[in-house]
N, C-alpha and C positions, 0 to 999 in steps of 0.2 A: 436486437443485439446490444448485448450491455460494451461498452467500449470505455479499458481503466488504462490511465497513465500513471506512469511509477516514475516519482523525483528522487534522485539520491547522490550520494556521490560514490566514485570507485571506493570498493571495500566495503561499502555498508550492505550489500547484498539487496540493490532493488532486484537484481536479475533472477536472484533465486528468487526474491518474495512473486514476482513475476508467475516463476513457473510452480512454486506453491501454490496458490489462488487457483491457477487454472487445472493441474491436481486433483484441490479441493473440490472444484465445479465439475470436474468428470467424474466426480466420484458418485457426483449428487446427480447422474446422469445428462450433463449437456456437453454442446461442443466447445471447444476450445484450440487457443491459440495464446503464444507466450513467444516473445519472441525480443531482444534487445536493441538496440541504438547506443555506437560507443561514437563520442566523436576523438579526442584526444586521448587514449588509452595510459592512462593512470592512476594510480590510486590518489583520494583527492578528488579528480576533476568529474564537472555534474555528467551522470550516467542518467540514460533514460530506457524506461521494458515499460513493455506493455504487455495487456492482457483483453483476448477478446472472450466473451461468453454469450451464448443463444445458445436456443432450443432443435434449433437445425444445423447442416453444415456451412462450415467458413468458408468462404471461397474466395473474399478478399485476401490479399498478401501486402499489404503498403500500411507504414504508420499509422498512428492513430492522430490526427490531426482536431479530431473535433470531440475530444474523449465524453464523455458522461459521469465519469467519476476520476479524479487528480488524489494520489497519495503522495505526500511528501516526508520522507524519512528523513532530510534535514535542514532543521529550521531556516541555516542560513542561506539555502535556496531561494528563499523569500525576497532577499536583499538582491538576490543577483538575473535570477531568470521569471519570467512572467511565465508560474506556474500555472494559472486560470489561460491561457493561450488558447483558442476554440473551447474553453468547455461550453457546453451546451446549458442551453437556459433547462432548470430545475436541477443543473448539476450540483454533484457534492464532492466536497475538498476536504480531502482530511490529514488531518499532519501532524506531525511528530514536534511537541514544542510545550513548553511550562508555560508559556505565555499565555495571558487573558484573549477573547474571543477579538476585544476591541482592539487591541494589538495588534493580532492577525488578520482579521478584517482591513485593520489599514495598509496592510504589506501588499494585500492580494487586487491585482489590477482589477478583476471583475467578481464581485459579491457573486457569491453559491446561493440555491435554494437549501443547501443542507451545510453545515462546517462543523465537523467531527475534531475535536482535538485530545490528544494523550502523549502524558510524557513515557515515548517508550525508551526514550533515551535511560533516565533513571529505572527501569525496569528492567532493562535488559544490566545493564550493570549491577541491578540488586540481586536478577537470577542467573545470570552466564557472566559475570563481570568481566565485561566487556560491550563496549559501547557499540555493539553490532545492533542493529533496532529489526530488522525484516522479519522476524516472523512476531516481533511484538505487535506491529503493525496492523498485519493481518488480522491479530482480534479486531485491532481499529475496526478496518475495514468489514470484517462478518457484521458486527455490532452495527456501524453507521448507515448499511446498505441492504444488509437482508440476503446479499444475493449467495451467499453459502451462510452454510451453517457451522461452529464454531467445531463442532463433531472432526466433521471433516474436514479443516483446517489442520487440525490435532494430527487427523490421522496422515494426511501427507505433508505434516512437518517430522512429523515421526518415521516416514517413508523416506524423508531426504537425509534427517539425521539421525543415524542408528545410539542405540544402549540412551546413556545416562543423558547425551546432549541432547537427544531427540527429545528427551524428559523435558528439559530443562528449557528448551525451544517453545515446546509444548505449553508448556506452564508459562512460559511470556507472555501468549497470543492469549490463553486465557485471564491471565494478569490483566493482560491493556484492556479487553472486553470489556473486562469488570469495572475499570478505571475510566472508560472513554466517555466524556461529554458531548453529544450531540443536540446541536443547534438548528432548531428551523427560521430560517432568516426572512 
């Protein structure tokens, strides 16, 4: 079982990128589960989803406490929550941020086997102007991980958002793909 934690704060959409991703991975025929953590509900304050994917069914139902892969849609989550928190050794953290690798490295309490970085912030504002980052992400994550395919990514961001946005959503996740640097540490 692959097991992803999503950083973000209210209004950046970890929750949708959440149930994107997993979407994406039933599309590509596995199991899935998507599910949120709100602690103070407001826009602003750090949000956390998760996403689990295998090849069999889920039958777990509790957090993801010892994740396998860490997304951070904003940077300054760095500064305040110990996003590496249980990941697992060979895990991969990938985040939303213009910063150098050395940078980020030093923010993050426990070094990754993998660290994906793209600025989806300036992407999503080049193509939806608007600093929403979650489905630019998503390329992040097809590109750093392997575990979907960026096909289907496309196709249930275009299932969550209809006509021209869905376009436009669309074309972020393949933006940041194209854009994402991955690091093996």
């Amino acid at each position: 079982m692959i097991e992803i934690r999503f950083h973000g704060r209210g209004g950046q959409g970890a929750v949708t990128a959440a149930n994107i991703l997993a979407s994406a991975a039933f599309k590509q025929g596995k199991y899935v589960q998507a599910f949120p953590f709100f602690g103070v509900e407001r826009r602003g304050a750090p949000v956390t989803a998760f996403t689990r994917i295998d090849d069999k069914p889920i039958r777990i139902k509790t957090q993801i406490y010892e994740p396998d892969i860490v997304v951070v849609l904003d940077p300054s989550l760095l500064d305040t929550v110990d996003v590496t928190a249980g990941l697992k050794d060979g895990g991969i953290v990938i985040v939303n941020t213009e910063k150098s690798k050395e940078e980020v490295l030093e923010k993050l309490k426990k070094k990754p086997a993998k660290l994906a970085l793209v600025d989806a912030t300036t992407i999503a504002l080049d193509i939806l102007g608007l600093p929403i980052t979650n489905t630019a992400i998503l390329g992040a994550v097809a590109k750093a991980t392997g575990i979907v395919d960026l096909k289907y990514v496309q196709e249930a961001i275009k299932e969550t958002f209809s006509g021209t946005l869905g376009e436009k959503n669309a074309k972020a996740a393949e933006e940041a793909f194209n854009k994402t640097v991955v690091y093996e540490l």
